[in-house]
BATOR-558184 format. One record per residue (C-alpha): x, y, z; residue in one letter. Coordinates in steps of 0.1 Angstrom, whole numbers, padded with zeros to 4 digits, always signed. Example, Ala and Ser with C-alpha at 12.3 -4.5 7.8 and 13.67 -1.06 7.14 Angstrom:
<atoms>
+0123-0045+0078A;+0137-0011+0071S;
</atoms>
This chain:
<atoms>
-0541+1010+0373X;-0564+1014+0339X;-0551+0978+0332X;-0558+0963+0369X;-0598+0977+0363X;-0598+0966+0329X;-0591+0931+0340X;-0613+0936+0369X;-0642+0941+0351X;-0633+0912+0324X;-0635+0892+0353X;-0672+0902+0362X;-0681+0892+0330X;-0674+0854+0337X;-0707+0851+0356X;-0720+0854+0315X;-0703+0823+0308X;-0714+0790+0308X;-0678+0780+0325X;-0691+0796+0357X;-0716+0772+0363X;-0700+0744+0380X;-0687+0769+0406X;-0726+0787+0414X;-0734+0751+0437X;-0705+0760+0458X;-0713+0799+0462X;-0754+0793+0468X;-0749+0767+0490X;-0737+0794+0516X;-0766+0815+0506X;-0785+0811+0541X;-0757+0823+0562X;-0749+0858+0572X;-0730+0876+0540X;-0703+0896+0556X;-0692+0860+0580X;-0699+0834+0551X;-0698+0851+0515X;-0669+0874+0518X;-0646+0846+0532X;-0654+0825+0503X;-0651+0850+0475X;-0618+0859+0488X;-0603+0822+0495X;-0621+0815+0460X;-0603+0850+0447X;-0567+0847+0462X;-0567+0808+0457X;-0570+0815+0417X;-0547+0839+0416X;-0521+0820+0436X;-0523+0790+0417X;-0528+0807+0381X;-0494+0827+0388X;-0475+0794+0391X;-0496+0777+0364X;-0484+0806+0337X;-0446+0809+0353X;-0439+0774+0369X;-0440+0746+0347X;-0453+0709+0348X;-0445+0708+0383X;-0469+0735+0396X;-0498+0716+0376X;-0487+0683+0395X;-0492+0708+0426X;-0526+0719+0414X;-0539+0682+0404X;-0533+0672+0442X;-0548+0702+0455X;-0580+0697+0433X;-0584+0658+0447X;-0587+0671+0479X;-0610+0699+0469X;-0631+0678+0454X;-0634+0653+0484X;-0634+0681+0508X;-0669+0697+0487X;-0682+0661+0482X;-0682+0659+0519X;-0697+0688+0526X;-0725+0681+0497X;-0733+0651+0521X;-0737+0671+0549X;-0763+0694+0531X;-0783+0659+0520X;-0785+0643+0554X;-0784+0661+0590X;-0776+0629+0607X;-0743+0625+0588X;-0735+0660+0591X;-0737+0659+0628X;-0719+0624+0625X;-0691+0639+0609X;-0689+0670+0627X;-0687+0648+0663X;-0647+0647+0662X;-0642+0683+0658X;-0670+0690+0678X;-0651+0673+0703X;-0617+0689+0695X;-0630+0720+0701X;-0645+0721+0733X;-0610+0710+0742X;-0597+0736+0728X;-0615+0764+0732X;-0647+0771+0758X;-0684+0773+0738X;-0687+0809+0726X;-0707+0828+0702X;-0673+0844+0693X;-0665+0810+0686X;-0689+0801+0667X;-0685+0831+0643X;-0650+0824+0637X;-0658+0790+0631X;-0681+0800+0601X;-0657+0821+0591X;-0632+0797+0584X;-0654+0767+0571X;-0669+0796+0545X;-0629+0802+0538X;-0620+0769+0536X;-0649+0762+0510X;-0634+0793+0493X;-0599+0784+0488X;-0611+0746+0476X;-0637+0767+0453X;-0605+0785+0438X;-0585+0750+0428X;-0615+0734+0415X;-0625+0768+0393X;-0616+0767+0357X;-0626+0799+0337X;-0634+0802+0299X;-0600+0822+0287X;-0612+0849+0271X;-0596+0882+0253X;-0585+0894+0285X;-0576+0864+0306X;-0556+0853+0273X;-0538+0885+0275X;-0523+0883+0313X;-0519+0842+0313X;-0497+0847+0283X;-0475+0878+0294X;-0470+0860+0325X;-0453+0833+0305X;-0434+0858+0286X;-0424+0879+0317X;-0419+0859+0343X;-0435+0861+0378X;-0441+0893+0395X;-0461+0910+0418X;-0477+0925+0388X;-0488+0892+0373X;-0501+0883+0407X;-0521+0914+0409X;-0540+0908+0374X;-0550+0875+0382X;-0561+0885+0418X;-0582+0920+0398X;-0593+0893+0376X;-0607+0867+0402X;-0619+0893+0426X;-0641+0904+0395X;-0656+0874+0393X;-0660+0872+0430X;-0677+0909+0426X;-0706+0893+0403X;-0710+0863+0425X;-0716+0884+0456X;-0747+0898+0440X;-0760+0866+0424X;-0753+0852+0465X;-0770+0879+0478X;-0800+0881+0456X;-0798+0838+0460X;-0801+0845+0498X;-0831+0865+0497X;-0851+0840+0474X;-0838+0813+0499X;-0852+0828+0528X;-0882+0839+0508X;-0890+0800+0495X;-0884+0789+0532X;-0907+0812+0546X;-0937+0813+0523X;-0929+0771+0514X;-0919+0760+0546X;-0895+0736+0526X;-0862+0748+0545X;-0850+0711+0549X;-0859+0704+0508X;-0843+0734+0497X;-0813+0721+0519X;-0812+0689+0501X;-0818+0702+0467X;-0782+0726+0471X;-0767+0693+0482X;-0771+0678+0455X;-0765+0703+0435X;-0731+0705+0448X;-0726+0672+0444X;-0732+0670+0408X;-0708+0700+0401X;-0684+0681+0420X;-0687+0653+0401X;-0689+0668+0368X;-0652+0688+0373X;-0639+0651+0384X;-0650+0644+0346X;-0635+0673+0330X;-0669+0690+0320X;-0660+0724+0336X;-0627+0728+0310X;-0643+0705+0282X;-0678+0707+0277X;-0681+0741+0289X;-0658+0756+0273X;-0670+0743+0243X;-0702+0763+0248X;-0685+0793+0254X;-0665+0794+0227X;-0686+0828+0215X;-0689+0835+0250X;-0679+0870+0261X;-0654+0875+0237X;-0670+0898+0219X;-0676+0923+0254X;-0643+0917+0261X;-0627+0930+0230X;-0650+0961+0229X;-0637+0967+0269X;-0605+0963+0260X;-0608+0992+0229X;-0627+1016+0245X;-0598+1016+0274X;-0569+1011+0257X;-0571+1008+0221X;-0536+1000+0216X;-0546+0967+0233X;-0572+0958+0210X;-0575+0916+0198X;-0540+0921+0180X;-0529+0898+0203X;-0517+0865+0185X;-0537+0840+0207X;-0571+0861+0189X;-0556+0874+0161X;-0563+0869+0127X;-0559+0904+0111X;-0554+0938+0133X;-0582+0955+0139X;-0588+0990+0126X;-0586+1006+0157X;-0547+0989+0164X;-0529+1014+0146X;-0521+1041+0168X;-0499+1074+0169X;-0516+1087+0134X;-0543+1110+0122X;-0559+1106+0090X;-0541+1131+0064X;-0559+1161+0051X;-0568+1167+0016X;-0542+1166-0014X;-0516+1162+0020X;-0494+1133+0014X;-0480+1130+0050X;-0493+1121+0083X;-0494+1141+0113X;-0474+1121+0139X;-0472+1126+0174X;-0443+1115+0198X;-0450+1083+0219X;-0415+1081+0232X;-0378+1071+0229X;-0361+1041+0209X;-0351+1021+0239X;-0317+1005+0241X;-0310+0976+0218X;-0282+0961+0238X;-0305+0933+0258X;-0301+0908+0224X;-0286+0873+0228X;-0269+0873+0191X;-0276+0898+0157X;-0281+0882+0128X;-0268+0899+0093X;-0256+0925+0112X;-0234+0933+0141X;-0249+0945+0173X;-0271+0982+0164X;-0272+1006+0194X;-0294+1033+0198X;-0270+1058+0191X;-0256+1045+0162X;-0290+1043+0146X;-0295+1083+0150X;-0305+1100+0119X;-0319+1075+0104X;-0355+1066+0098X;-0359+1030+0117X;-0388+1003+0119X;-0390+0978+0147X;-0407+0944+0137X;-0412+0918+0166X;-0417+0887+0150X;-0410+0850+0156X;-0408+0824+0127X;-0436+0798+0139X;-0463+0832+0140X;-0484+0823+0109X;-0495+0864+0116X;-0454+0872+0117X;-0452+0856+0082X;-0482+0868+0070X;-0468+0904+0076X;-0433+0895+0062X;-0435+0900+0027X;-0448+0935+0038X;-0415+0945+0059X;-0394+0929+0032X;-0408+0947+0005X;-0406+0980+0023X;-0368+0974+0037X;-0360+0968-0004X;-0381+0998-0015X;-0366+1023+0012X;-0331+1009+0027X;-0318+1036-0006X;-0337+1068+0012X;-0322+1052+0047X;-0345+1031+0059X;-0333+1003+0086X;-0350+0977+0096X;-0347+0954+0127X;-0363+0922+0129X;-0363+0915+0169X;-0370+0877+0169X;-0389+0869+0202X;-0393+0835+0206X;-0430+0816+0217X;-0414+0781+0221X;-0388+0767+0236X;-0375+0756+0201X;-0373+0791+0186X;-0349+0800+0207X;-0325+0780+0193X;-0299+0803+0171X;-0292+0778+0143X;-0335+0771+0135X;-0334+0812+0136X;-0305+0817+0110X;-0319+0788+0089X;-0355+0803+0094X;-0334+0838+0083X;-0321+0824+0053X;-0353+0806+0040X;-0372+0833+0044X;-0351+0857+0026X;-0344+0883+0052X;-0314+0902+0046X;-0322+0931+0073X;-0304+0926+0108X;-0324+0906+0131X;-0319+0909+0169X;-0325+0872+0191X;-0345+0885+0219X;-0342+0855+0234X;-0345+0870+0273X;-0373+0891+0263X;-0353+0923+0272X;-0354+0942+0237X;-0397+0933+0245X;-0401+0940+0278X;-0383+0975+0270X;-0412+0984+0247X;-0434+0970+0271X;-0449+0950+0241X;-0471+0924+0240X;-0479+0911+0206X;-0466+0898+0171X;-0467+0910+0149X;-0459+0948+0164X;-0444+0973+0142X;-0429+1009+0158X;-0416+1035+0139X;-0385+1053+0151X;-0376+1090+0134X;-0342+1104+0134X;-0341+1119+0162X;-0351+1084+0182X;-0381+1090+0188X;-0408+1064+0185X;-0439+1083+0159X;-0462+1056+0156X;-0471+1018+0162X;-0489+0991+0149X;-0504+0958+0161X;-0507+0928+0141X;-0516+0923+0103X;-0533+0945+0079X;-0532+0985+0071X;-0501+0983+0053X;-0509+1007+0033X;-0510+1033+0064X;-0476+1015+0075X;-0465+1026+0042X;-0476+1060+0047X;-0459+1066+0079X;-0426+1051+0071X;-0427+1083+0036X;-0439+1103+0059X;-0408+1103+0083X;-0381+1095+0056X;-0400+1126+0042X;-0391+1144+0071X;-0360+1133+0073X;-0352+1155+0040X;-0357+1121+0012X;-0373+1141-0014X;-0372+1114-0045X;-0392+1084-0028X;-0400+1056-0052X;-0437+1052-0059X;-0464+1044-0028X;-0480+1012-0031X;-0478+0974-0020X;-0492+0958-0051X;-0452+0944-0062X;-0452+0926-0026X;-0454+0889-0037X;-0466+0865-0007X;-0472+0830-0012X;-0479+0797+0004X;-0479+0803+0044X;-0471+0845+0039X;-0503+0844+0017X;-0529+0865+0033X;-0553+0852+0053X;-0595+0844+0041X;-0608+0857+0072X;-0642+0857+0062X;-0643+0823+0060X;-0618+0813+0093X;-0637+0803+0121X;-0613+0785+0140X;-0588+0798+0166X;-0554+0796+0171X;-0549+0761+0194X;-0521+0749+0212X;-0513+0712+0219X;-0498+0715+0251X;-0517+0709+0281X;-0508+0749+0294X;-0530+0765+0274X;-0548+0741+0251X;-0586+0740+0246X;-0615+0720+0232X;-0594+0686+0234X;-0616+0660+0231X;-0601+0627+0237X;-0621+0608+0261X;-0594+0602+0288X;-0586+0635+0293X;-0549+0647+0292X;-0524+0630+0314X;-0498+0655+0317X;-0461+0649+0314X;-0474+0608+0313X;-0472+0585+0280X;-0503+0576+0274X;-0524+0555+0247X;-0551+0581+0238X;-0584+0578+0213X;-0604+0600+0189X;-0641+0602+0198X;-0663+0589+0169X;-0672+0625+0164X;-0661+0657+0166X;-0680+0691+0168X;-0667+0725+0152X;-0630+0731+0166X;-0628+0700+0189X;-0594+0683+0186X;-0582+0649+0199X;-0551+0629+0199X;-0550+0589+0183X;-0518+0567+0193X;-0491+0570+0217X;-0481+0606+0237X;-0464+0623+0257X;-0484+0652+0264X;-0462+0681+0277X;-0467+0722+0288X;-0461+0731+0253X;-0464+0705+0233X;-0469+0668+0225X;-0445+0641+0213X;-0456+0611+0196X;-0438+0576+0215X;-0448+0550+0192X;-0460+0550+0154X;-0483+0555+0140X;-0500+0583+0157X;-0529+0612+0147X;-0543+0640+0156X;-0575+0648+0143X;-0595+0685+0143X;-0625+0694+0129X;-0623+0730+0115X;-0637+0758+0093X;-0610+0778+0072X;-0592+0777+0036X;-0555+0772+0055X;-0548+0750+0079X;-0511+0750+0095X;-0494+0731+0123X;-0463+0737+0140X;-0444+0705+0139X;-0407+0696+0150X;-0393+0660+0140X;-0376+0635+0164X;-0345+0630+0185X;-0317+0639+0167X;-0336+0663+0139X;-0347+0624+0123X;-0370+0634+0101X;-0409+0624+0105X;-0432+0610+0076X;-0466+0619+0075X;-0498+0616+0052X;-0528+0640+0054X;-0564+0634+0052X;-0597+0655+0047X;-0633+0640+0059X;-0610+0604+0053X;-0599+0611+0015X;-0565+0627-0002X;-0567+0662+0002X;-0560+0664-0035X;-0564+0698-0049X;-0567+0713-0010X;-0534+0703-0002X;-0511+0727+0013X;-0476+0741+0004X;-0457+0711+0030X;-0480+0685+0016X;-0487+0663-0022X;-0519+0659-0033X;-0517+0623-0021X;-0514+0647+0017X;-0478+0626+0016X;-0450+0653+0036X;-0419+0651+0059X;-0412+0668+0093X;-0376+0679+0087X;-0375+0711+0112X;-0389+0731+0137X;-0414+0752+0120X;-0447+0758+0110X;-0461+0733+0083X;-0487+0744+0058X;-0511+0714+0056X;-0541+0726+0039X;-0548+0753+0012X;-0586+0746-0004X;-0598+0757-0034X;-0632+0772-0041X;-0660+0772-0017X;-0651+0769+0020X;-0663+0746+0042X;-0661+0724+0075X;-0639+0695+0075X;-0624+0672+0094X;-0589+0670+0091X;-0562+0638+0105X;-0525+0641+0102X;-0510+0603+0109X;-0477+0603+0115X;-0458+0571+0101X;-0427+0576+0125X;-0423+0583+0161X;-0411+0612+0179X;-0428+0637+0161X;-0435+0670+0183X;-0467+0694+0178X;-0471+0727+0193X;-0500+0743+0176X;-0525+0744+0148X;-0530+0784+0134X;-0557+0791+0104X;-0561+0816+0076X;
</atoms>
């Protein structure tokens, strides 16, 4: 229930965005008729549309957006045609003629009549208000899109989206009720009813005609990008602090309020005071162990245990790495285990051979669980990775932490339960022997001021390219001569898919203009694993000294696997840059770019 309000009231917060705007035409132009017959019917068509329609966008593939595109033509040509209707009373009566006519044959002239007439119109507006709406996603939109892709549908899913929406609707009902007043005010004390009239017509018409051009998800968004975020994150904290921005799509290092299940220790103490957040759930949902044969519950009693859900594309999971190897080395001796439970983003990590070769380059010796079904996950009821839990001997979990950073309190609770646990000769506290390099290197977060973006046409943003995606389509797409911060486009030949994009014909680029030292990309090669050359450009030039651990200084590298590719790495002073990849071979696939 604490999460269903929490979302509610993220959703009241869209009427602060700039993405909202296209949809206000649609809402004022009802602002003259009675609330409870015209406004409520739209907000809730508007409300339970979005919800519908954003279920099977997270959980049903390229063939619910197919769905959605038809369903916003029509939208858009049923609002068109009611814009017209507001700009001239002549066509509005000549269009309304044949279903003024249908209905006296079907019904007799009533005021009942007429009230569920407006009813309906006001609903059907609604629900074509619904398709056509495109929200900025934020912190807490971000959160329940993508653990509807991870879970699955369900009434639950359904719910969020609907809490979400009808938050929205919430704010608009007292921007349409305040817009009624000054209506009726204006009319009265102007006498320009019929001006007025016009003037929402043609508003309406020009939001209609900027979401047939893609301004709602493109240039919008763009101006949101510092939005509500900010409100957002602090709502989400001060009612569950557990759920703070740790979650990969906004995180770049944990927040110091994401470590949970700890109190600071008291002086000269060197333990924690740990309380008990619940019980080591059962292992047994994994698709295949790794270095390890299957670990149960009960065979893990009376030892200390740590719990890292990771998978190997996570710049964040590799970031944290080095820091659950180095402690699995340190403390395996005083009875430390350590699970790795891989839980896969993309449909290529889900693949046990790129896991055991990800395994083996990565030096981890610890067993690692495939979670491939999400059942190890959705037992912890998690939602984030990196997340570490900390299991005592008894099996009970003592403490958790989301995403990267505070190691050093990791550290502290791991000696403090081994501690318990009767080790009296630990080795010495500290992290400064953990060696991390190229993509486990820490992040420069003062300097990153790009987000996490995905190529795929499910949950990308800022793309640029002037036609627009064409989704599931090959199609010859073009660069715009210029590119504002964190805008993104696509040069060449593609296939543009949910999750990512695959190059038809070579060459091919994608080019981003971005602000941070790293810049990775997660990058598969072509059919049959043949391997993809590419070259690397920054502002046009060799990246030279910038270049990153996957590239030369001439920006010359290969696509041999499925992982994430470190492109960039600059030296010095941190800037913005634009950035092109060009791929000299076809059948490249990109999934997303991740910064640090």
């Amino acid at each position: 229930m604490t999460l269903v309000v929490l979302v509610f009231f993220g959703g009241m917060l869209t009427i602060l965005s700039p993405c909202i705007l296209p949809v206000l035409p649609f809402v004022f132009a009802r602002a003259e008729q009675p609330f409870l017959k015209s406004g409520v019917p739209l907000l809730a068509g508007m409300a339970l549309t979005f919800a519908g329609v954003a279920t099977l966008a997270a959980v049903g593939g390229s063939w619910a957006v197919h769905i959605n595109q038809y369903g916003r033509i029509a939208a858009l040509i049923l609002l068109a045609g009611f814009a017209l209707t507001l700009l001239s009373r002549r066509l509005a009566d000549w269009m309304a003629r044949p279903f003024i006519a249908l209905g006296n044959r079907l019904t007799s002239q009533s005021a009942a009549a007429g009230a569920e007439g407006e009813v309906t119109r006001s609903l059907l507006l609604g629900v074509a208000t619904g398709l056509l709406w495109a929200p900025c996603a934020g912190p807490i939109l971000g959160l329940v899109l993508t653990s509807a892709a991870l879970t699955g549908p369900s009434a639950e899913t359904t719910l969020l989206l609907f809490s979400y929406a009808a938050g929205a609707a919430a704010s608009l009902a007292i921007a349409l009720l305040a817009g009624g007043r000054v209506f009726a005010a204006l009319k009265r004390g102007l006498g320009a009813g019929e001006w007025i009239r016009r003037g929402v017509g043609a508003a309406v018409l020009l939001a209609v005609i900027a979401i047939a051009l893609g301004l709602d998800s493109g240039v919008l968004t763009r101006l949101s990008l510092a939005r509500t975020d900010r409100l957002e994150n602090t709502l989400i904290g001060s009612i569950s602090p557990g759920m703070g921005a740790a979650h990969r799509d906004a995180l770049q290092a944990a927040p110091a309020d994401a470590m949970q299940g700890h109190a600071e220790p008291t002086s000269g103490s060197t333990t924690l005071e740990l309380p008990v957040e619940g019980q080591l759930p059962a292992l047994d949902g994994a698709t295949l162990w790794l270095n390890s044969q299957p670990l149960t519950r009960e065979a893990l009693r009376g030892k200390v245990v740590l719990i890292d859900f990771w998978t190997y594309s996570c710049i964040n999971c590799l970031r944290a790495l080095p820091y659950v190897k180095g402690w699995y080395d340190k403390y395996k001796g005083q009875g430390l285990v350590v699970i790795g439970v891989h839980a896969p983003e993309f449909a290529f990590e889900k693949d046990p051979d790129n896991v055991r070769r990800a395994v083996r380059d990565l030096g981890v010796t610890y067993p690692v669980a495939l979670d491939n079904d999400y059942a190890i996950w959705r037992s912890f009821n998690n939602q984030y990775w990196p997340a570490h839990y900390f299991i005592d001997t008894q099996g009970r979990i003592r403490a958790h932490h989301f995403g990267e950073g505070e190691y050093d309190r990791s550290e502290a609770i791991l000696r403090t339960l081994l501690g318990e646990a009767g080790s009296q000769q630990l080795p010495t506290a500290g992290i400064e022997s953990v060696s991390a390099a190229g993509v486990e290197a820490a992040a420069d977060l003062a300097n990153v001021q790009s987000p996490e973006t995905y190529v795929g046409y499910a949950r990308a943003e800022n793309f640029s390219s002037p036609s627009g995606f064409m989704p599931d389509q090959t199609n010859l797409y073009q660069a715009p001569a210029h590119l504002d911060l964190n805008q993104w486009a696509l040069k060449g030949t593609w296939t543009v898919e949910d999750e990512k994009a695959t190059l038809g014909r070579a060459p091919g680029s994608i080019v981003y203009r971005f602000h941070a030292r790293d810049l990775h990309l997660v990058l598969g090669p072509g059919i049959a694993g043949k391997p993809v050359r590419f070259r690397v450009r920054l502002d046009g030039a060799d990246p030279g000294p910038g270049h990153g651990a996957d590239t030369d200084a001439g920006g010359n590298g290969t696509v041999t696997e499925q992982r994430l590719y470190q492109l960039i790495r600059q030296p010095g002073e941190v800037r913005p840059h634009t950035f092109e990849i060009e791929f000299l071979d076809p059948g490249v696939q990109a999934y997303a770019f991740t910064f640090g």
